[in-house]
N, C-alpha and C positions, 0 to 999 in steps of 0.2 A: 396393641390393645384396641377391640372397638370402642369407639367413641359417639356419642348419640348427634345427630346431625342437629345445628342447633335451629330454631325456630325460626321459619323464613316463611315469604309469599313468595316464592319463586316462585310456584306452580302458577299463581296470578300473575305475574309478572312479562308469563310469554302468551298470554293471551290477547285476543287485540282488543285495547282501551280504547274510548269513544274519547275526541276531543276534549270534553270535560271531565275526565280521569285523568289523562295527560296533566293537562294545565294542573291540577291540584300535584301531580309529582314535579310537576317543574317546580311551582309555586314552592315548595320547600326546601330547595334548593337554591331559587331565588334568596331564601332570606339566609341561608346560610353565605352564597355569596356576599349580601351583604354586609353581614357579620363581619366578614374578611376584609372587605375591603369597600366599603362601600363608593370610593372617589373615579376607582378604576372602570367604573359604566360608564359615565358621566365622558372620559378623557377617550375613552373605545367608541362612543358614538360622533365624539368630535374628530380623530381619524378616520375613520369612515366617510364623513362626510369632508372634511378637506382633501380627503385625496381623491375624489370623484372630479372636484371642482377647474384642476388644471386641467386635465381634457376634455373638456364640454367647453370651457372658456375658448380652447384651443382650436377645438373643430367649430367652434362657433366665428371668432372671430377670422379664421383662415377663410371660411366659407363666403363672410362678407369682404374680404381682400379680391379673393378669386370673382366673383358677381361684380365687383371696383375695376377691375382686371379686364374681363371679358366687357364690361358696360360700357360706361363713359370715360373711365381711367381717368376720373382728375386726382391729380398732382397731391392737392392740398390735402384731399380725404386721404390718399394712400397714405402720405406720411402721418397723417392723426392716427390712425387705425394700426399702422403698424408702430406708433407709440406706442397704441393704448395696449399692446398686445407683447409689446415685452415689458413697459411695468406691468401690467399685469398679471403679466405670468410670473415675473421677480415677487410680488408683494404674492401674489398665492402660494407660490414654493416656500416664501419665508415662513408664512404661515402655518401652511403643512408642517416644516419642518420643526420647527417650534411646537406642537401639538404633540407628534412623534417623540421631541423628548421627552416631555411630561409622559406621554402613554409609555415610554422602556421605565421609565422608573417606576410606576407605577405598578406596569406590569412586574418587573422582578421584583417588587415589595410581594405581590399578591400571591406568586411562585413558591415563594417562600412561605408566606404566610401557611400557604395552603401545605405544604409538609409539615408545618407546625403544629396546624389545625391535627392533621393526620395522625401525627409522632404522639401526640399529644393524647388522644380518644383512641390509639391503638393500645397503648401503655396506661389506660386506666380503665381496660378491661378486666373484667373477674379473673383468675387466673384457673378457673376451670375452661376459659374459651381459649387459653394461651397454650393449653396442651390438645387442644381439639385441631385436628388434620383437619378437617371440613370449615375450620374458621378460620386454618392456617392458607390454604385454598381460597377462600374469597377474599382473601388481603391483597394474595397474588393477582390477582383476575381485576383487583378494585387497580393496584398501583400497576400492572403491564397495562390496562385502558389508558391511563394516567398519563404515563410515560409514552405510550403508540402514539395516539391522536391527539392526546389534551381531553378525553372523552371523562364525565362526572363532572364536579361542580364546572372545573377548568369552560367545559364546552358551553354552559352558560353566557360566563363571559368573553367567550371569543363571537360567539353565535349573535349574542347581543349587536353588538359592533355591527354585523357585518348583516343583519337582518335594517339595522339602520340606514347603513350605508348603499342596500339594496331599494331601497324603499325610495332614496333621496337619488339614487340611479336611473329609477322607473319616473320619478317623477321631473325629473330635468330631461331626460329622454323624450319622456313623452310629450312633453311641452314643444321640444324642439322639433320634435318629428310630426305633429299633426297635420302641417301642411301638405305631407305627401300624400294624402288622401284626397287634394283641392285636384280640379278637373278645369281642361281646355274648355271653356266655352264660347257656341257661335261660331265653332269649326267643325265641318264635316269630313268627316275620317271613315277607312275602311281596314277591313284586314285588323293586323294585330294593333295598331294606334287604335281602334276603335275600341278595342279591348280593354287595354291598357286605361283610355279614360273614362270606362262605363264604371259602374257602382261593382259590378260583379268581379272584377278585378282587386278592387280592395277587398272584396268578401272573401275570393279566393287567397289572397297574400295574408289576411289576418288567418284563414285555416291554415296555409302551411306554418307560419310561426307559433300557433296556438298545440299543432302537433309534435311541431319539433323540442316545444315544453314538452309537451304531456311525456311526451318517448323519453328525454333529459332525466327526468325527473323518476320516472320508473325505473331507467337503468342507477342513477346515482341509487335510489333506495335498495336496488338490490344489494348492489357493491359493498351500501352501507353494512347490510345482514348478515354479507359474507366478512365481512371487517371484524362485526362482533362475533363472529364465529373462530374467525382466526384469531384475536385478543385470547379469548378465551381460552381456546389450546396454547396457544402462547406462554400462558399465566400457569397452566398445567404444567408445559414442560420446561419451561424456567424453573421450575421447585423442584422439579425431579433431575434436571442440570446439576442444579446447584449441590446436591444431594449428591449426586457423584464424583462434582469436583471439589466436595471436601477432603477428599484423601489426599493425606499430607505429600509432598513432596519424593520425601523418601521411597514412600510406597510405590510413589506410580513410578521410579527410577527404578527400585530394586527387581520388580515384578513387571517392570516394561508395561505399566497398564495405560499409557499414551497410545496406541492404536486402541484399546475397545473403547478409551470414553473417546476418541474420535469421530470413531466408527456410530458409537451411539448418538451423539451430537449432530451427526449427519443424518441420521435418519430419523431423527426430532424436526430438524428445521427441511426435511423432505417430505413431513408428515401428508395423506393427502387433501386437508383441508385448508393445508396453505400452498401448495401448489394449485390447487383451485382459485384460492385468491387471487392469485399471482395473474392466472389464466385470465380472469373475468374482469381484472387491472384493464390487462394489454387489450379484451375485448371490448369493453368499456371506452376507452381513447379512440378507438380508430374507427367503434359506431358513432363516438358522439361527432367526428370530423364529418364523417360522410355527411352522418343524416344534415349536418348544419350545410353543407355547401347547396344544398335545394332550395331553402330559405335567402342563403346568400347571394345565390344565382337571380333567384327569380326579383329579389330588392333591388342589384345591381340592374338589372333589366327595366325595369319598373321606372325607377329613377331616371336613366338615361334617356327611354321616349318619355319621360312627362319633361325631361331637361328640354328634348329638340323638339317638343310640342310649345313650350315655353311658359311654362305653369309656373315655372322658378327657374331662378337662375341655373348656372354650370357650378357654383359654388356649393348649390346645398346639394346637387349629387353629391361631393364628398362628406357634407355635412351627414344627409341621410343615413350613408354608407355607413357610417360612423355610429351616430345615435341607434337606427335600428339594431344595427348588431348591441350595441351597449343596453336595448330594451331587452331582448332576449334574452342576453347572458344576465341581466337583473330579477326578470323574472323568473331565469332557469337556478338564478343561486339562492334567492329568498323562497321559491320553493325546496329547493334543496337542503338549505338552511332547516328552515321547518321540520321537511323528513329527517333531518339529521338532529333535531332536536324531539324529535317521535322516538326515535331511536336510539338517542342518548338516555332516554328514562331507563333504556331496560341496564346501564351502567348507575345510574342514579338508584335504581332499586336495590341495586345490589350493596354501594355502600352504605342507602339508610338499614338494608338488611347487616349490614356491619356496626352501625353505631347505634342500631336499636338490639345488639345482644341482650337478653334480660342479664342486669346485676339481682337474681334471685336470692342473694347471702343477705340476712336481718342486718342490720347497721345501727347498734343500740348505741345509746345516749350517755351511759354512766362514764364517767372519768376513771380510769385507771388509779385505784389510790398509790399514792408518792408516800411510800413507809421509808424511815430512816431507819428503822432495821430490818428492810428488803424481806420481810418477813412475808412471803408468797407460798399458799401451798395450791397445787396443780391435783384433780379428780378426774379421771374419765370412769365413765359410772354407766358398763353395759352400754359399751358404743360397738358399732357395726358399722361396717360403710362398705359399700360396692361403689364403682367408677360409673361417672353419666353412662346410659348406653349401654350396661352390661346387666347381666345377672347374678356376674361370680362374686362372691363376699371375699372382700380382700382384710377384712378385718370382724372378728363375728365375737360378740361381747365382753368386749376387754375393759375388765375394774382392777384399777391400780390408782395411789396416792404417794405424789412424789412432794417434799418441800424444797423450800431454798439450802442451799450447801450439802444437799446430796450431791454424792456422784453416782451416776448411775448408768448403766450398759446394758446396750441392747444387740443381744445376738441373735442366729438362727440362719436361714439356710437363703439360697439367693430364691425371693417370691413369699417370704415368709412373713409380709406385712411390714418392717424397719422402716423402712422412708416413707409409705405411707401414714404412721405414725406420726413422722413428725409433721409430716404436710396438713396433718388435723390441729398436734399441735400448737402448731404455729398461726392455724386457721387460713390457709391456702383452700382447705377445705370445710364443711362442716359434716357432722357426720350423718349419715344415712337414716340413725336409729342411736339411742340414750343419749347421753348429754355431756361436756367436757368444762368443770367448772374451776373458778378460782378466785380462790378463799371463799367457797361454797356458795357464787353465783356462776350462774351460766354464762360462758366466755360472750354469747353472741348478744349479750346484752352492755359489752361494753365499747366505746364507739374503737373503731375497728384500725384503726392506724394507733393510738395507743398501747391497744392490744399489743399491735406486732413490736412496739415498740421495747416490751422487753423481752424481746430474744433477740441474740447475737446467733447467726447461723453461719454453718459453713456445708453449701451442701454437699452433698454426691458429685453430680454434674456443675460445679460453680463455674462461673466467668470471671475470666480476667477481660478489662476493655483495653482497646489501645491508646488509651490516657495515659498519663505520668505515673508513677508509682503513687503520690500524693493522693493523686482524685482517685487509684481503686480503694483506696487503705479507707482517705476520709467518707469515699461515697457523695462528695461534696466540692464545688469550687473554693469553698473555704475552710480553710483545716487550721487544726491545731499543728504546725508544723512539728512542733518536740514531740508533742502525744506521735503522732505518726513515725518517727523515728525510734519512740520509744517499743510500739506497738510490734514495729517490724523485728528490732531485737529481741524482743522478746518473743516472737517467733522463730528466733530462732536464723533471721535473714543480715543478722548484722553486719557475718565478714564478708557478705556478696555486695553489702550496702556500701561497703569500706571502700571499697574497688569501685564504684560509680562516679565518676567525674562530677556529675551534676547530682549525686544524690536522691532526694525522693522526687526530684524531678523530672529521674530520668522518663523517658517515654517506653512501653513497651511496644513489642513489637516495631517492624519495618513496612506497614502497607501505608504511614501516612509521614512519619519521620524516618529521616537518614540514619540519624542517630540512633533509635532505638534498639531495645535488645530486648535478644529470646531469651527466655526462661524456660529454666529445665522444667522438667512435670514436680519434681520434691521443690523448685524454688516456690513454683506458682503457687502452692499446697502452704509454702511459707508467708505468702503474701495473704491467700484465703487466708488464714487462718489468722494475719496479722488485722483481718478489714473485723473479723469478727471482734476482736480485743477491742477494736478503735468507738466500735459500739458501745461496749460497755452496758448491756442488756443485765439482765438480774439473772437469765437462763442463755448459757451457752449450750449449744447443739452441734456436734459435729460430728455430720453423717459420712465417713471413713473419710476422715482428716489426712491420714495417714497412708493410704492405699500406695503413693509414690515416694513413701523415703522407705532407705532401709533399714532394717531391724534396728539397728547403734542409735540411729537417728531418731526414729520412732520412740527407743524409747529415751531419748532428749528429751524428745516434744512432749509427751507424758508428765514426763517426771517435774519438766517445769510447767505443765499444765495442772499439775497439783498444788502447786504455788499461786500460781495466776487466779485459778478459779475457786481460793481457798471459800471466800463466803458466798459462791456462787453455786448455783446448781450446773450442775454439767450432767450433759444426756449426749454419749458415746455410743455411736453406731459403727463396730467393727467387724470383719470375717476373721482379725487376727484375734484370736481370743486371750493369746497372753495380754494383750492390749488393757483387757477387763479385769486383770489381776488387782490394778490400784482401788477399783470400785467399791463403792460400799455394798452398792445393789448391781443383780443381776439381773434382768429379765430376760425371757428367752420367749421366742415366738417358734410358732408351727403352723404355719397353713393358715395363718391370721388369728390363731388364737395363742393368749399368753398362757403358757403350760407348766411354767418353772421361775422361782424368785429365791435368790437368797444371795450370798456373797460366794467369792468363790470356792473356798474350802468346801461349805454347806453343797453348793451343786456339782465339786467334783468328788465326793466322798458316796452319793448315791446315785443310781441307777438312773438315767433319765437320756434327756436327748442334748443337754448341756457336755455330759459323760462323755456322749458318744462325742460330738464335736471335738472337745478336746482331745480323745486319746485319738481322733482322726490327724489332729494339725501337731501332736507333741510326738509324732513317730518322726517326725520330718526333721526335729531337732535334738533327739539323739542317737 
C-alpha cells in the first residue's frame, strides 16, 4: 500500500549551510545531549586533556636529559630530572587513569541512556508513522549511523572531547615548539645553513605544514561524505536483509532457500557504493602517509642544522620532532573534528526529522466516564477513510450503532474494509470524513489513552514478546499472578499451562533464554486471546482470533467466549462464518461499504452477498 512520505527538510538538509545554520542544528542537539547526560562533557574534556599531558611531559623532560647528557652532564641534575620524570609520569598515569574510569562509566550510563531516549520517542509515535515504510526507513538510516560511527547525538559527545583535547594539543605544542623558529646569530653561513637560518626557511616549513592541513582535511571530508553515503545504503539494506531472513527455519531447510539469501547477502554488502568506500578508505591512508613524510622530512632536517648550528640543544631535536608532528596531527584532527561535526548535521537532521513526526490526531481533554453498568453505546455516523498517501476509499459512509453486550460479526471478503474498521475503532486512526461517537460525543474529544482503554483487542497480525508468559498476558512487570492464570484458562491454555515447570513464568521463545518454549500458532492464539481477557476492556475485539485452531477448537473458544463476554460487547472479525452463527448482529462489508445487517437466519434466508459467502464456505462441510 502507498504510503505518503511524511514531512521532512531533507531537500534542505543536502544543501550547503553557512557556519551559522550549522551551529543552530548542533545547538539542538547539544541540549538534547544534555538532557541525557549532562556530567559526560565535563569527564570527555578531562580525558582529553590528561591524556595529551604524558607525552609532552615525556618529550619534554627527555629533551632536557638528553641537552644534560650532550652539555655538562652533572651528576646531581641527572638524577633530579630523571626523578622528576618517573614520578611524574607515575602521578600523570594515575591520573589519567582515574579520569578514564569516571569517563567508561559515564560513558556506558550515556549509551544506554541514549537507546532509552530512542526506544522511548520511537514507541510514542502516532501509529500512522508505525505503518509508514518511508518512516520505517529513516529509523534504519537514524540507528545503522548510530551503531557505524557513533554518528547523531552520540558524535557530539565524542567530538566534544576530542575538539578539547585538540585544542590543549595545539596549545602545549605550540608553546613547546616556538623556539624552532629562533636563528644562529653573528654567524656567517652559506649554502643550505644559510637557508636553513633565514626567515624564508620558516615561511617555507610553516607552508608545507599549513598544506599538508589543508590536503588532511579535504581528503578526511570527502571519506566523510562517502561514509554517509555508505551508512545510508547500509540502513536500506539491513531492512531489506532483515526482511528476507525472516523466513522461518523450516522454509529455508524444506525449499534449500540458503544459497539465494546468500547469494543475496553478497551482493547487498558488494553493492557499488561500498566498495567505493572501501576504495577511497585504503586511498585515503596511504595519501595521508606520503603527503606527511615531506613535512616530516623537511622538520627532521630543519632541526638537525639549527641542532649543529647550535640554536638549541641535541635534546629538542627530538623534542621538535615530537611536538611538530603532535601540532599537525592537532590541527589536522580539530579540523577534522569540525568537518565531521558539518557533517554530522546531515545525521542530526534526519533524527530531528524522526522526532519532529507531526502527532496530527486531536488529543481531547474529557475523561472517559467510569459507568458501573458499563453502559457504552459506539456510533459511526457516515465515516470514510482512505490510508495517508492514497486515493482509494477503504471505507466510504458507514452508519451503524452498536451498544455494550452485543455480540456482533464482521464478515466480508479479504480488502473489504474489517480491520480497517476496527483500527478507526479503536482510534489507531481517525477518520477521513464523518465522525465516530460514544454515547453521542465525538471519540476524539476524549483524552486519548482512556479512550483505548476500553478495548481489549486481539489483532490479526498480534505479537507474542519473548517475555515470560506473565508479562504478555499482563502487558506489565506487575501482574495479578491468579488473574493471569485464570485468564490463560480461560483461554482455553490451561492443559499446556499444566505441563510448564515454571508456569506463567515460563519464557517464550529461545533467542534469549535456554529454557524457553515455542508455541504452536493455536497456542499463541491462546495466549492473544488470554492478554485480551487480562484487560478487561468493556469492548472486546477480536480480529480472526481463531484463524489457527481447528474447527472442535474454534468452537471451544466461542462457546466459552459467550460466557466470558456475557456483559461485554464483542466485535468478531472472521472468514469462517459458521463462527458468526452465536452473533446477535451481522454486519457485512463490500468494497468498504456496509451492505447487509441482521443475524444470521435473517441474512442467510435472503439473496445478498452474506448468502453467497456462506453457501461458498458450507459446500466444504457437507
Amino acid at each position: 500500500m502507498k504510503r505518503e512520505k511524511p514531512k521532512t527538510n531533507s531537500e534542505t538538509a543536502r544543501k550547503k549551510r553557512t557556519l551559522r545554520e550549522d551551529w543552530k542544528v548542533m545547538r539542538r542537539g547539544i541540549r538534547i545531549a544534555l538532557d541525557l547526560c549532562p556530567q559526560f562533557l565535563a569527564w570527555d574534556a578531562a580525558r582529553s586533556v590528561t591524556d595529551i599531558l604524558p607525552t609532552y611531559f615525556s618529550l619534554y623532560m627527555t629533551a632536557r636529559l638528553v641537552n644534560e647528557l650532550s652539555g655538562e652532564c652533572r651528576q646531581r641534575e641527572l638524577f633530579l630530572l630523571a626523578g622528576i620524570v618517573i614520578l611524574g609520569l607515575f602521578a600523570l598515569r594515575i591520573v589519567s587513569r582515574a579520569v578514564h574510569v569516571r569517563y567508561n562509566i559515564w560513558m556506558d550510563l550515556i549509551v544506554r541512556e541514549e537507546e532509552i531516549y530512542m526506544f522511548d520517542k520511537q514507541h510514542g509515535l502516532q501509529y500512522e508513522h508505525l505503518e509508514n515504510p518511508e518512516v520505517t526507513l529513516l529509523r534504519e538510516k537514524i540507528f545503522a549511523a548510530m551503531n557505524a560511527d557513533g554518528s547523531g547525538v552520540m558524535a557530539l559527545f565524542w567530538d566534544f572531547g576530542g575538539l578539547v583535547g585538540n585544542l590543549a594539543d595545539m596549545a602545549v605544542s605550540a608553546s613547546l615548539t616556538f623556539s624552532i623558529f629562533r636563528m644562529a646569530a653573528g654567524r656567517e653561513l652559506t649554502g643550505f645553513l644559510a637557508f636553513v637560518n633565514s626567515p624564508y626557511c620558516s615561511v617555507l616549513l610553516g607552508g608545507l605544514l599549513l598544506v599538508h592541513i589543508l590536503l588532511t582535511i579535504r581528503f578526511a571530508r570527502e571519506l566523510m561524505k562517502k561514509n554517509m553515503q555508505a551508512i545510508s545504503g547500509l540502513a536500506e539494506s539491513n531492512m531489506l536483509l532483515q526482511i528476507l531472513f525472516k523466513s522461518h527455519g523450516e522454509d529455508i531447510t524444506v525449499f534449500n532457500l540458503k544459497k539465494i539469501l546468500i547469494k543475496e547477502h553478497e551482493r547487498r554488502i558488494k553493492e557499488p557504493w561500498m566498495v567505493e568506500t572501501d576504495k577511497l578508505r585504503v586511498q585515503y591512508t596511504v595519501i595521508r602517509v606520503l603527503q606527511g613524510l615531506i613535512p616530516e622530512l623537511a622538520v627532521f632536517l630543519v632541526t638537525a642544522a639549527k641542532a649543529f648550528l647550535g640554536v638549541f640543544g641535541i635534546g629538542n631535536f627530538i623534542l621538535y620532532r615530537g611536538t611538530v608532528k603532535r601540532f599537525v596531527d592537532a590541527v589536522t584532527n580539530f579540523a577534522r573534528d569540525l568537518t565531521r561535526l558539518r557533517e554530522n548535521n546531515e545525521y542530526l537532521l534526519q533524527l530531528y526529522e524522526f522526532l519532529d513526526l507531526p502527532d496530527d490526531m486531536y488529543h481531547g481533554t474529557l475523561a472517559v466516564e467510569k459507568r458501573d453498568d458499563i453502559d457504552y453505546e459506539i456510533e459511526f455516523r457516515d465515516v470514510s477513510f482512505r490510508y495517508p498517501g492514497t486515493e482509494n476509499w477503504v471505507l466510504r459512509h458507514v452508519d451503524m450503532k452498536f451498544r455494550i453486550g452485543d455480540k456482533l460479526a464482521i464478515v466480508g471478503e479479504n480488502g473489504s474494509g474489517k480491520t480497517t474498521f476496527i483500527k478507526l475503532l479503536c482510534r489507531l486512526y481517525d477518520p477521513t470524513e464523518g465522525r465516530i461517537l460514544l454515547n453521542g460525543i465525538d471519540i476524539t474529544r476524549y483524552r486519548y489513552q482512556e479512550y483505548l482503554s476500553l478495548f481489549s483487542v486481539v489483532f490479526q497480525d498480534y505479537k507474542l514478546f519473548q517475555f515470560s508468559l506473565a508479562d504478555n498476558v499482563a502487558c506489565s512487570p506487575d501482574c495479578d499472578q491468579d488473574k493471569v492464570r485464570s485468564c490463560l484458562i480461560r483461554a482455553g491454555f490451561g492443559d499446556r499451562l499444566a505441563q510448564l515447570e515454571k508456569g506463567i513464568h515460563t519464557p517464550l521463545g529461545r533467542d534469549y533464554e535456554n529454557d524457553g518454549i515455542d508455541l504452536s500458532g493455536g497456542e499463541e492464539q491462546k495466549v492473544a486471546l488470554a492478554r485480551a481477557l487480562y484487560k478487561d476492556g468493556p469492548f472486546v475485539v477480536l480480529d480472526e482470533p481463531t484463524a489457527a485452531l481447528d474447527p472442535l477448537a474454534e468452537a471451544a473458544v466461542y462457546e466459552d467466549f459467550r460466557k466470558i463476554v456475557e456483559h461485554k460487547t464483542a466485535v468478531f472479525i472472521s472468514h469462517r462464518l459458521s463462527s458468526c452463527r452465536f452473533c446477535d448482529d451481522i454486519i457485512v462489508f463490500d468494497k468498504g461499504c456496509l451492505i447487509q445487517r441482521g443475524n444470521h437466519e435473517q441474512l442467510a434466508a435472503r439473496e445478498g452477498k452474506y448468502r453467497q459467502l456462506w453457501n461458498a464456505q458450507a459446500q466444504y462441510y457437507t
